[in-house]
DRENTITI-751305 format. One record per residue: x, z negated, y negated of N, C-alpha, C in turn; residue in three letters. Coordinates in steps of 0.2 Angstrom, whole numbers, plus 5000, padded with zeros to 4 digits. Layout:
BEGIN
XZYXZYXZYALA...
END
This chain:
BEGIN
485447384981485247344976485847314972UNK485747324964486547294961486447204961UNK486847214959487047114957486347084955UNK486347134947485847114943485047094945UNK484947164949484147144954484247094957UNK484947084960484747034967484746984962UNK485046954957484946874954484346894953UNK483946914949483246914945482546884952UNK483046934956482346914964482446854968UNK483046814966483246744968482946694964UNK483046724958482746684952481946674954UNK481646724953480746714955480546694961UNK481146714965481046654975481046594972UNK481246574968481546494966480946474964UNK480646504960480046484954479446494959UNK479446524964478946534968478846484975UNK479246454975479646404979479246334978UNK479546324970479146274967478646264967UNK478346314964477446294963477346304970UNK477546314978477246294983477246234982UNK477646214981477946144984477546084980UNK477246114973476646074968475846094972UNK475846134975475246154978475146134984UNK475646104989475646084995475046054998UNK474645994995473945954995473245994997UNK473446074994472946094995472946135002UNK472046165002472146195008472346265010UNK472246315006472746365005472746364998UNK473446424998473746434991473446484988UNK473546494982473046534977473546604977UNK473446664977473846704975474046714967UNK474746734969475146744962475246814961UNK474946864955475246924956476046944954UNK476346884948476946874951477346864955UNK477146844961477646854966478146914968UNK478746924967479046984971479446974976UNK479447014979479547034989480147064989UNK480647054995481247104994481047184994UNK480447204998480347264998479947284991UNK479847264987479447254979480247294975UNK480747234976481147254972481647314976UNK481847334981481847394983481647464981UNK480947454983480547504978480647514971UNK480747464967480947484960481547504959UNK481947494962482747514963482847604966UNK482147614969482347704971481847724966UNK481247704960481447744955481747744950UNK482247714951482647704943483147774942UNK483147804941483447884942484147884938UNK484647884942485447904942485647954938UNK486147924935486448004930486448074932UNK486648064939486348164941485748174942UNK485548114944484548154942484148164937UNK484648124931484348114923484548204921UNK485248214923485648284923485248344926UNK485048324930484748364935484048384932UNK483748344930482948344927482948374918UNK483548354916483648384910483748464909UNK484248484915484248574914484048614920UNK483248564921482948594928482648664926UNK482448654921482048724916482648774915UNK483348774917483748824917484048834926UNK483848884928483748874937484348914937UNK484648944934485248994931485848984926UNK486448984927486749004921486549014914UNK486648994908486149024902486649104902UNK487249134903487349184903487249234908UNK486649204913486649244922486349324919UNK485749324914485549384912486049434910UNK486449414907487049454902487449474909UNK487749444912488149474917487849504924UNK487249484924486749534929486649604927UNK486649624917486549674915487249714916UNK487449704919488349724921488449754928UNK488049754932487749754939487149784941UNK487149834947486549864947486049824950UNK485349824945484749784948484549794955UNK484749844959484549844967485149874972UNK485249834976485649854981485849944981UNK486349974985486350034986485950054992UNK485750114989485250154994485650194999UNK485150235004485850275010485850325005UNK486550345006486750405003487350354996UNK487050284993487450284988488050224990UNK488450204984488750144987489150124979UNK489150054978489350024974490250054969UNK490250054965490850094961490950054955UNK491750044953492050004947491850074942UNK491650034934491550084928492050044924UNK492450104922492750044916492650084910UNK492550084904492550094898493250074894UNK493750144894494150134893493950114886UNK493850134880494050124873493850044873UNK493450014877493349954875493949894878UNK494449924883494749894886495249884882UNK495449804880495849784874496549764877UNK496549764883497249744888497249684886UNK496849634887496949564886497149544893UNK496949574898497249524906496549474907UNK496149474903495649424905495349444914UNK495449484916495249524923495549504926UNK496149524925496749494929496849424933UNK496749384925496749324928496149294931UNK495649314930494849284932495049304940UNK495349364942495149394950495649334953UNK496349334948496949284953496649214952UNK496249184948496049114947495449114956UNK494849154956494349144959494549184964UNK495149214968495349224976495949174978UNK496249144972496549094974497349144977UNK497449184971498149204974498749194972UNK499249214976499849194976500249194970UNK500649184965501049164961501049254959UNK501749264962501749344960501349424964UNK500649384964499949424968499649444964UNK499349524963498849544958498549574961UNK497849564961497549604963497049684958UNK497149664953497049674948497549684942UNK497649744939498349774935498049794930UNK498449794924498249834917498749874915UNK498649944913499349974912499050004903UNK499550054903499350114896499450194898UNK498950224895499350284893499350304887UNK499650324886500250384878500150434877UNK500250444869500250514871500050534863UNK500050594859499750604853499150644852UNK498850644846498450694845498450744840UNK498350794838498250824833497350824830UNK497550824822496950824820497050864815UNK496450904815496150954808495650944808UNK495750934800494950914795494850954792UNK494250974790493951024786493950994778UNK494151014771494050964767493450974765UNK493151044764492251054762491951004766UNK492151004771491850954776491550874777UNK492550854775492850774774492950784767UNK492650774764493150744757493550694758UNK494050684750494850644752494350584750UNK493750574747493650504747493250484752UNK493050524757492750484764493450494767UNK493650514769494450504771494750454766UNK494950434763495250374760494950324762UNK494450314762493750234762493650254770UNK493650324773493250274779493550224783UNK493250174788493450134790493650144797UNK493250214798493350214809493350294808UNK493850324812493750404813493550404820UNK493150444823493050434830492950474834UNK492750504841492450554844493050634844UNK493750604845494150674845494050694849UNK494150744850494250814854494850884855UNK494750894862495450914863495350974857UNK494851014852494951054848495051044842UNK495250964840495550964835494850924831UNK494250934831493850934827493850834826UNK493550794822493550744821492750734818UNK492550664820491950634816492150594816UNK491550554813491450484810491050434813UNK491550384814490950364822491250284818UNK490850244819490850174816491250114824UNK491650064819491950044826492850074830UNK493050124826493650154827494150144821UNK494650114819495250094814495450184816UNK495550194810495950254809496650274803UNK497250284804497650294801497750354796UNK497350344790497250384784497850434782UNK498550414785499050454784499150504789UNK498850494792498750534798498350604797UNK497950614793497350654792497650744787UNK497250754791497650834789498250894793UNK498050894799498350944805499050894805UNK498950814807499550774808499350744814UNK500250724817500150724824499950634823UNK499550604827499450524827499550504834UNK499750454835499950424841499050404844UNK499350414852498550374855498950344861UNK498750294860498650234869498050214869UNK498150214874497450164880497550134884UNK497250064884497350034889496850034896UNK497150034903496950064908496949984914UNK496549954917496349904922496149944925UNK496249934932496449964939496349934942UNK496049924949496049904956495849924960UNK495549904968495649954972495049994969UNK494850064974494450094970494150104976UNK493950084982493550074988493350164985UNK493850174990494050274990493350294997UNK493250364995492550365000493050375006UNK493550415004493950425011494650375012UNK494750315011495150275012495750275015UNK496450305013496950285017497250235019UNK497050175018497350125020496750105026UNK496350145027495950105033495950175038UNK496150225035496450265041497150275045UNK497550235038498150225042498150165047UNK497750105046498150055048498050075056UNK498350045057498550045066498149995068UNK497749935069497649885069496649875068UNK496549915065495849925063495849845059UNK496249865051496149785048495649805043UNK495449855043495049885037494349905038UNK493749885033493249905037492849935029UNK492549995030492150015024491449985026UNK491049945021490349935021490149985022UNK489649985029489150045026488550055023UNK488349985021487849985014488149975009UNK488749935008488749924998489649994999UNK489750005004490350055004490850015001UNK491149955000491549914997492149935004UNK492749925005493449925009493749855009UNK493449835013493649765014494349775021UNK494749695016495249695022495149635027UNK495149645032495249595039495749565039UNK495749505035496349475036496649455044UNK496149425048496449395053496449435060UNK496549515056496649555062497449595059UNK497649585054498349625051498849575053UNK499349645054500049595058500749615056UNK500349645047501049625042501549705043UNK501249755046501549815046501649845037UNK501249845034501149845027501349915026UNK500949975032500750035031500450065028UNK499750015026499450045020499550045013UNK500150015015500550015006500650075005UNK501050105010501450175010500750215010UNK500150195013499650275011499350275006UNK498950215004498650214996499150234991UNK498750294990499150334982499150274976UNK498750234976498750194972499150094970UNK499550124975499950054976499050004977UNK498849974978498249944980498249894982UNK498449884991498549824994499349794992UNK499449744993499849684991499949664998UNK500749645001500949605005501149525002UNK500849505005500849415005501449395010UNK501949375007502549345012502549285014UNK501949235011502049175014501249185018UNK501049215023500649235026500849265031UNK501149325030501449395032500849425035UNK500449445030499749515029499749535023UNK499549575025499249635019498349585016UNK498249605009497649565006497649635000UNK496949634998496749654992496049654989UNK495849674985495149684982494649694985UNK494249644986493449684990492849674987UNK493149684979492549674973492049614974UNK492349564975491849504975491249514979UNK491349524985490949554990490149504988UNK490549454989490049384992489649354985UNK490049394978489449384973489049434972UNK489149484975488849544973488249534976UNK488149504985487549504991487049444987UNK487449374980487049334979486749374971UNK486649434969486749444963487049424956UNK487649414958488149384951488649444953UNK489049444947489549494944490149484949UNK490749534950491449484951491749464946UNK492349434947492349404943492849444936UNK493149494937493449534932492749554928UNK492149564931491549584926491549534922UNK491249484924491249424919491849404915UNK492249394917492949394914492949444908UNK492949514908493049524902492749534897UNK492949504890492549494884492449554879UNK492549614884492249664878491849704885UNK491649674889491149724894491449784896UNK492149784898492249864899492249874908UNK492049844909492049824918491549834921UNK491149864923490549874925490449904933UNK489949864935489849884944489249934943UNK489249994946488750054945488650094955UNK488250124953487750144960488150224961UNK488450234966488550324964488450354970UNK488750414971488450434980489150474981UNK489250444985489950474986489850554989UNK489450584992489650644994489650694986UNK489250664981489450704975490150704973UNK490350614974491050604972491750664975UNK491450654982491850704985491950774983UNK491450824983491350874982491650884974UNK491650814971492050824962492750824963UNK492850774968493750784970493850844972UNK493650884977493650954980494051014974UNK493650984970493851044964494351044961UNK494750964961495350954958495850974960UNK495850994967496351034971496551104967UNK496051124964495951194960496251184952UNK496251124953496551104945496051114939UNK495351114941494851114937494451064934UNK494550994936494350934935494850854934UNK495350884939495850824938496650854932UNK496550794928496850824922497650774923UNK498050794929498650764927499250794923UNK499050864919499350884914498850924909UNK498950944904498650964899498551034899UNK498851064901499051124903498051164903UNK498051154909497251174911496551134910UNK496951074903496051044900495751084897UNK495151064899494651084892494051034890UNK493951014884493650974883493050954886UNK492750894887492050904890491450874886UNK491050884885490550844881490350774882UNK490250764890490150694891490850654890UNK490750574890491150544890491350504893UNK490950514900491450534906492050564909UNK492550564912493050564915493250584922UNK493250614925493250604936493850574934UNK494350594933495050534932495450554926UNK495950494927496250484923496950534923UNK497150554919497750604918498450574921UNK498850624925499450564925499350524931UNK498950524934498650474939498750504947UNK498750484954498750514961498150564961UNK498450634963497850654964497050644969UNK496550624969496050604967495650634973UNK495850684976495850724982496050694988UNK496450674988497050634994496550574998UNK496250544992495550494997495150474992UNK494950514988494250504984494050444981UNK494250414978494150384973493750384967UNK493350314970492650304968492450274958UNK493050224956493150214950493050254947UNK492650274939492450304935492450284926UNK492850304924493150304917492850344912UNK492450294904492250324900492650314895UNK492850374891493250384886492850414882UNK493150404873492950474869493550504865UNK494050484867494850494867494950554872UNK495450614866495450654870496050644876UNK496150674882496550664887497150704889UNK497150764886497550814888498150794887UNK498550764883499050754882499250674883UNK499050644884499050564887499550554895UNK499950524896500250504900500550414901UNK500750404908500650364909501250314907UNK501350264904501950224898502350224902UNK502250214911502850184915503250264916UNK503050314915503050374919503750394919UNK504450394916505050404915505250334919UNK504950274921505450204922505450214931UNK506050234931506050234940506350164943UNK505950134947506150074949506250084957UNK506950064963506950064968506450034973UNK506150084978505750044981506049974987UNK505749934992506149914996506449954999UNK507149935002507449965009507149985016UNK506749915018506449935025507049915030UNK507449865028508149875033507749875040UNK507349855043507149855051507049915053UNK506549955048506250025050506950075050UNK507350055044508150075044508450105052UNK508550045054508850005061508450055067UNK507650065066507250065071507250145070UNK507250165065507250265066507750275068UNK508350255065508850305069509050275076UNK509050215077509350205084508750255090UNK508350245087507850285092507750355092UNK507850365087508050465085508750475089UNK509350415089509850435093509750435102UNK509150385104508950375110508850445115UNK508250465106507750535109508150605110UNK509050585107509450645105509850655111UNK510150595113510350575120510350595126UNK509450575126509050615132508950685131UNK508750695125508850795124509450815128UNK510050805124510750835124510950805132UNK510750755137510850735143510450795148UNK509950805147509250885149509650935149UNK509950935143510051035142510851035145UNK511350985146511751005148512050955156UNK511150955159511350915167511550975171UNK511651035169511951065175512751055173UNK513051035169513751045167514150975168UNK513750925171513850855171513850825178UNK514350785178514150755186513550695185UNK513850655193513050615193513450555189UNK514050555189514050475184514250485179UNK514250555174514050545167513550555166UNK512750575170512050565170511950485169UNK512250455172511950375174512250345167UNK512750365164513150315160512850355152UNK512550435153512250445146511450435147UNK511150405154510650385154510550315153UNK510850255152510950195152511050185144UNK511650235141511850235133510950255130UNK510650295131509950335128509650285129UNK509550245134508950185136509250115132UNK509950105132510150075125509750085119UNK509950125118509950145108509250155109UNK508850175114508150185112507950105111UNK508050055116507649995115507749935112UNK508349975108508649925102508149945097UNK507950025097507650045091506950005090UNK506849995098506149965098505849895097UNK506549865098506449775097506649775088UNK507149825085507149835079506449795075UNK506249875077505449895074504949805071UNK505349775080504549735077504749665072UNK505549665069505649645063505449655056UNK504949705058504649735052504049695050UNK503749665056503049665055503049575051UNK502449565049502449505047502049465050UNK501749495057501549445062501549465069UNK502349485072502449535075502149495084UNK501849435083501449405090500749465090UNK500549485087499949525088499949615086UNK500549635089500949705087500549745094UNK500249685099500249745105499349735103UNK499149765099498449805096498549835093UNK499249865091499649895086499249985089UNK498849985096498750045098497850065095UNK497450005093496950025089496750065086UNK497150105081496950165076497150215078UNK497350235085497550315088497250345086UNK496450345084496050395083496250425076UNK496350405070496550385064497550375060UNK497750335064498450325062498950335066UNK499550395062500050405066500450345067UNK500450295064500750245067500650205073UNK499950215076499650185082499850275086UNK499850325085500150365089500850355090UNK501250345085502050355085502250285092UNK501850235091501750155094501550185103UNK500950215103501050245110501450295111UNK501750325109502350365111502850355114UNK503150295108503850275108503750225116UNK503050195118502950155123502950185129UNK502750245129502750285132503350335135UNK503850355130504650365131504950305134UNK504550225130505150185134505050195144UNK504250195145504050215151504650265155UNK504650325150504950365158505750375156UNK506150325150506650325151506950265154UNK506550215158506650165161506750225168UNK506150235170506150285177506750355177UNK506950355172507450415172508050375175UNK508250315173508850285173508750245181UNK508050245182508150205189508250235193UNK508050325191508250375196508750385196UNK509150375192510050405192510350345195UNK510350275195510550245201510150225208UNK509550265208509450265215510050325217UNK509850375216510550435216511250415220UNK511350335215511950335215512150295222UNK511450235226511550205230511050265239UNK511050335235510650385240510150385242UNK509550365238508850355238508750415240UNK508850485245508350515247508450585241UNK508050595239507950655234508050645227UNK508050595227508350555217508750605214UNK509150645215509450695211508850765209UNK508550795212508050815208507750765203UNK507350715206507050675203507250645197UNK507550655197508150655191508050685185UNK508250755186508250795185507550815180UNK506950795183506250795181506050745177UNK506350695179506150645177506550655167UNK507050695167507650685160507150725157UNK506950775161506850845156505950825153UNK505650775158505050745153505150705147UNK505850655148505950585146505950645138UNK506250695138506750735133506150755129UNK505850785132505150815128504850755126UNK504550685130504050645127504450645119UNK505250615122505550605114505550645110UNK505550695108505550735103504950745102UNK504450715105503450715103503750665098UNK504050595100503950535097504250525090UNK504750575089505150595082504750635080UNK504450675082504050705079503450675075UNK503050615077502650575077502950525069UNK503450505071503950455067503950505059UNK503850575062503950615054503350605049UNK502950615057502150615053501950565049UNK502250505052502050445047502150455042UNK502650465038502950475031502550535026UNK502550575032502450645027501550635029UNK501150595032500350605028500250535025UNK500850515020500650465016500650495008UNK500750565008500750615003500950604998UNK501750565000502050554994502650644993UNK502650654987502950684985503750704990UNK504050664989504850684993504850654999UNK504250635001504050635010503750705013UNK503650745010503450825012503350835018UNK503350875022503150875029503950905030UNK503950975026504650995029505150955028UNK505450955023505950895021506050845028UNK505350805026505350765032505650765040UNK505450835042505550855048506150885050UNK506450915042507050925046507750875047UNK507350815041507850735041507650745048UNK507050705050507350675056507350715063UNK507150765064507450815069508050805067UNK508450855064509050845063509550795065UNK509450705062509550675064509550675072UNK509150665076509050675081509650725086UNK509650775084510250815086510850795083UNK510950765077511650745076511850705080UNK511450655078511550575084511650575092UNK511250635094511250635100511850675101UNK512150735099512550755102513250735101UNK513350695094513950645093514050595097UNK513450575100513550515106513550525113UNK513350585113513650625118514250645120UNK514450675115515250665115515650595114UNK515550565112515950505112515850495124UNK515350465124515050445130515450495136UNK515350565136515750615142516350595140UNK516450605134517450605132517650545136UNK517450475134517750425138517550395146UNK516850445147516750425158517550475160UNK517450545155518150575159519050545158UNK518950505153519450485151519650425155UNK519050385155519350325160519250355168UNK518950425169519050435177519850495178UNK520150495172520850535173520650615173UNK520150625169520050695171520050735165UNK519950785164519950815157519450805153UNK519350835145519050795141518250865144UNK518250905147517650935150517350965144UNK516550935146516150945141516050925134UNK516650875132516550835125516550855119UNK517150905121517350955115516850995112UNK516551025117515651075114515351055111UNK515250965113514650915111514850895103UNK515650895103515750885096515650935090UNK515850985095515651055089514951065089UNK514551035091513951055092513650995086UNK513850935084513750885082514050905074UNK514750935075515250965068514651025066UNK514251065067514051115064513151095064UNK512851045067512250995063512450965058UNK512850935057513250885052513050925045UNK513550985047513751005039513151045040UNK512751075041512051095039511651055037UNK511450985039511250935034511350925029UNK512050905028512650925022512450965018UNK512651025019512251065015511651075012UNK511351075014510451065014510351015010UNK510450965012510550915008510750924999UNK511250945000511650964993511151014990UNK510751044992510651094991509751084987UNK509551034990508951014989509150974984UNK509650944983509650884975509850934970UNK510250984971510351044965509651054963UNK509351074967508651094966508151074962UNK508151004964507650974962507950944953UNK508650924955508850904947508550884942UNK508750964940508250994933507551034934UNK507151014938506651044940506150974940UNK505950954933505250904935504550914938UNK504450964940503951014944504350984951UNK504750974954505050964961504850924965UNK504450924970504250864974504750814974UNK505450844973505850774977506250764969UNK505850784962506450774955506450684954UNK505950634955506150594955506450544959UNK506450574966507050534970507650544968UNK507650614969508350634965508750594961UNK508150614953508550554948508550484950UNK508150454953508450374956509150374960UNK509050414964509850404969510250404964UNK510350474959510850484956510950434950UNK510250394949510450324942510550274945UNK510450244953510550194955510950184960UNK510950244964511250214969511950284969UNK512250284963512750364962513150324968UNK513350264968514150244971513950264981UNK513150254981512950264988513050354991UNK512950384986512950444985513750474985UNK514250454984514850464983514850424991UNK514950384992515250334998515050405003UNK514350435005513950485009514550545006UNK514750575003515250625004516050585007UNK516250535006516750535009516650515016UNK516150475017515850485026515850545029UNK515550585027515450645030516250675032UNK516650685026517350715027517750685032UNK517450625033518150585036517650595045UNK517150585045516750595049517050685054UNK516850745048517050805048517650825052UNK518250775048518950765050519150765058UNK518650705058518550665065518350715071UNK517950735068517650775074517950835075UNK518150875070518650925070519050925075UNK519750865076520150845079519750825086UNK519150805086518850785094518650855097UNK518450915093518350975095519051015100UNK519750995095520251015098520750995103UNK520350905105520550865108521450855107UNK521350835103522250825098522450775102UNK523250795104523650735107523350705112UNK522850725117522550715122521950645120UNK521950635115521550555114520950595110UNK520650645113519850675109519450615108UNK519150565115518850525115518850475109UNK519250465106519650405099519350445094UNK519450505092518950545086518550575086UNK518250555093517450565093517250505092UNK517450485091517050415094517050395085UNK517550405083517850395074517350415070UNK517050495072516650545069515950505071UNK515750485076515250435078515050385074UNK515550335071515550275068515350295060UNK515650355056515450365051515050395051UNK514750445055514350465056513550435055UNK513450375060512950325060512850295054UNK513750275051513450225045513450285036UNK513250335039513450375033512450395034UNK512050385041511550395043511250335039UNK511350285042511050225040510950235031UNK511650235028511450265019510950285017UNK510750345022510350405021509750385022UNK509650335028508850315029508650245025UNK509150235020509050175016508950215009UNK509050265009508950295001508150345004UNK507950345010507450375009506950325010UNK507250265010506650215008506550215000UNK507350184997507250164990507150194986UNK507050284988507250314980506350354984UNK506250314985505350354986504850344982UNK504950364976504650334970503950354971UNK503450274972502850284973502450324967UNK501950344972501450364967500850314964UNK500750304959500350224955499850254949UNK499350194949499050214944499550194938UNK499150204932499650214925499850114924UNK500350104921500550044922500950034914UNK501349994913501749944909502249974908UNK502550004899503250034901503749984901UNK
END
């Protein structure tokens, strides 16, 4: 009750009061229908109706947004059936690049400052146009307002709605851009939800959307490396991986996401398709009959539909459900950023974590193949060295993650992700390189049969590691980036593996014989053997950048030009290492002036950080592959 009721009901108590008090004489009192009760004025007080109910009652007759119609027409009217699943349509010629998408997805997920879930790029490009003049006269060519409907055969119409450049008409080249929005494109075959290690990825299997688990990802940022389409985002003040899941939760109540809504010329649109069609359209791209990333083998098509965009990852790799309507021809279209090569991260942990453990795995090999030329105490001191550098690799690793308390689930996707294999591997190698080393000091204190056991125990430990490199290869090379090849891949880090390990081997024999006063033995071989891996790296290396140079067809042409535009001085630093390294081990082969172990050991040092280079340019110069972007 306000102020105002309660004076007015004190007032009439008063007045009711009185004429008691004038009526007292009698025998009872006469009723008064004005009398009011505190329960009289309460009553009156709940129906007097409050600004939100007035509001409320005013735009009851609108049970909806008044523009709910318009944006449901953007959206299919029924859920997906079995067999279909929800899919982004963009209509390019409508897309203005205004960013209105952009910002609607970062305003309504609440993202981070430099977090986009949602990207606008262009592609370029020209076209050639021949007009017929019986056709076109010069005064509908001068006056008209819109040229429209090109075709890669040159043919032009007149389509109302397209600005056309009049000086342009007449077998002249005319420039074309387009602008192109992008986001995830909830792929029928998903690499990011088959790489992750962690099971943080789950594809709907009614609306078929790829949603991420936030609060089961522990910041490995794997699936950055498999989606061809750069896609998910790492979050640093989180430390997870987040991305698109198409406004899931408006979709279940029928309202748009919010890039639908968002943009003011409708080019965004959520449509119904079936992915086993989709697939079987990808299929054919492999054959270069449908995916058009050069102009080479287009041929126009009638509809104004698209399978993809030119210039783009191929489409094959994980099926990719997005659908693009153009009536711009495509052939000759490329993507603005396509010449702008920008260094990716380093990955310093990962840096730290492959080679010390390639050196581990290399260790244990070259300690295997040469335990019959060795005694028991350069077993125990190159078992001890191997069991080092493996578990430094391995504490390395887990500075990589962005939630490294929840890394032991990290075995979840064996079924699926060579990172959850490489994880049980390497856990695995730590297993019997722990038991190889306890063997060679049971040995030492005479535990019985320990020198066979030994013996079995190196020549397993030897083999798991070279699974586990081998594993560490696969990761890179089935993320189908270009200059992550498989071969390539596998002979970096094999190779590596033999280099490190047999230069550390030699360091290691050279100085047990040197501090026990005896010859330098076996050090010398180990050096020659580490001298002649070196330089076939070396070469191979050299040999694949000539290669690749002048050859834009080359899997590895734009690493190439990155290392050579960004990092030349890194590249120059990597031949004088080598040399001095070369030098090094030369002189540890011939055991100069009695002190081999000093320039193996020299050849060692350059060697690693001449390694370290290499595995830091193989992060930064891995020019991803992206949708079309921003020049």
């Amino acid at each position: 009750m306000n102020s105002a009721s309660f004076r007015s009901f004190w007032e009439r108590s008063e007045r009711h009061a009185m004429m008691n008090s004038r009526q007292s004489g009698r025998a009872a009192p006469i009723a008064d229908s004005s009398v009011t009760t505190m329960v009289d004025v309460l009553l009156a007080e709940q129906r007097e109706l409050t600004a939100v109910d007035r509001f409320s009652r005013l735009h009851e007759a609108h049970a909806e947004p008044r523009l709910a119609p318009h944006y449901r027409g953007l959206i299919p009217l029924t859920a997906p059936r079995p067999g279909e699943q929800y899919a982004f349509e963009v209509d390019l010629d409508r897309c203005s690049g205004c960013k209105g998408c952009v910002t609607a997805c970062h305003s309504l997920n609440g993202l981070d400052e430099d977090e986009a879930w949602r990207e606008v790029g262009f592609l370029v490009g020209e076209a050639i146009i021949l007009l017929n003049a019986a056709e076109h006269p010069a005064s509908l060519r001068r006056d008209a307002e819109a040229v429209g409907g090109l075709r890669g055969g040159g043919e032009v119409r007149t389509e109302p709605n397209r600005r056309f450049d009049s000086r342009a008409l007449g077998n002249k080249v005319i420039p074309l851009q387009q602008t192109v929005t992008t986001a995830c494109h909830h792929c029928v075959e998903p690499g990011c939800l088959l790489g992750c290690p962690v099971l943080a990825y789950d594809k709907d299997p009614l609306t078929g959307i790829v949603r991420h688990l936030d609060d089961q990802c522990i910041g490995c940022s794997y699936c950055i490396l498999k989606c061809p389409y750069e896609v998910p985002k790492y979050s640093a003040r989180r430390g997870i991986v987040r991305k698109c899941d198409m406004c899931h939760g408006r979709l279940a109540e029928g309202e748009a996401p919010a890039c639908v809504q968002a943009c003011p010329n409708e080019a965004i649109r959520i449509t119904l398709l079936k992915p086993a069609e989709v697939a079987a359209q990808s299929q054919k791209s492999e054959t270069g009959s449908s995916h058009r990333s050069s102009g080479a083998d287009f041929e126009p098509r009638t509809s104004d539909f698209n399978e993809w965009l030119p210039d783009a990852p191929d489409p094959a790799i994980t099926v990719p459900t997005t659908r693009y309507r153009t009536k711009l021809p495509q052939q000759n279209l490329r993507a603005a950023d396509r010449d702008r090569l920008t260094p990716q991260p380093p990955h310093w942990p990962l840096v730290w974590m492959l080679l010390l453990t390639q050196m581990g795995a290399g260790l244990f090999l070259t300690s295997a193949i040469t335990r019959p030329w060795l005694t028991s105490e350069v077993h125990r001191t190159l078992a001890t060295v191997s069991w080092l550098a493996l578990h430094a690799g391995l504490v390395a690793s887990v500075f990589h993650l962005g939630r490294p308390a929840r890394a032991w689930r990290a075995f979840l996707g064996w079924r699926t992700s060579w990172m959850s294999r490489e994880i049980l591997l390497f856990g695995l190698l730590s297993a019997c390189a722990s038991a190889t080393v306890a063997a060679e000091f049971g040995n030492q204190v005479g535990l019985g049969q320990q020198t066979e056991l030994g013996g079995m125990l190196g020549i397993v430990t030897a083999l798991v590691g070279c699974v586990a490199v081998f594993s560490s290869a696969m990761i890179y090379a089935d993320t189908h980036r270009p200059c992550w090849r498989a071969q390539e891949t596998f002979i970096r880090f094999l190779g590596q593996m033999l280099l490190l390990g047999s230069a550390g081997a030699a360091v290691t024999v050279g100085w047990v014989h040197f501090a026990s006063g005896k010859t330098a033995g076996l050090a010398p071989a180990l050096a020659g053997v580490a001298f002649v891996v070196r330089t076939g790296l070396f070469v191979w290396e050299r040999w694949l950048r000539t290669a690749a140079r002048d050859n834009p067809q080359h899997p590895a042409y734009r690493a190439v030009r990155l290392a050579e535009g960004c990092f030349a001085s890194v590249l120059r630093g990597q031949v004088g290492l080598f040399v001095l390294s070369s030098v090094a081990g030369g002189l540890a082969m011939l055991g100069t002036a009695g002190i081999s172990p000093v320039w193996a050991t020299i050849s060692l040092l350059s060697t690693f950080t001449s390694s370290v280079l290499k595995r830091m340019l193989f992060f930064t110069t891995a020019a991803a592959p992206k949708m079309p972007g921003l020049p």
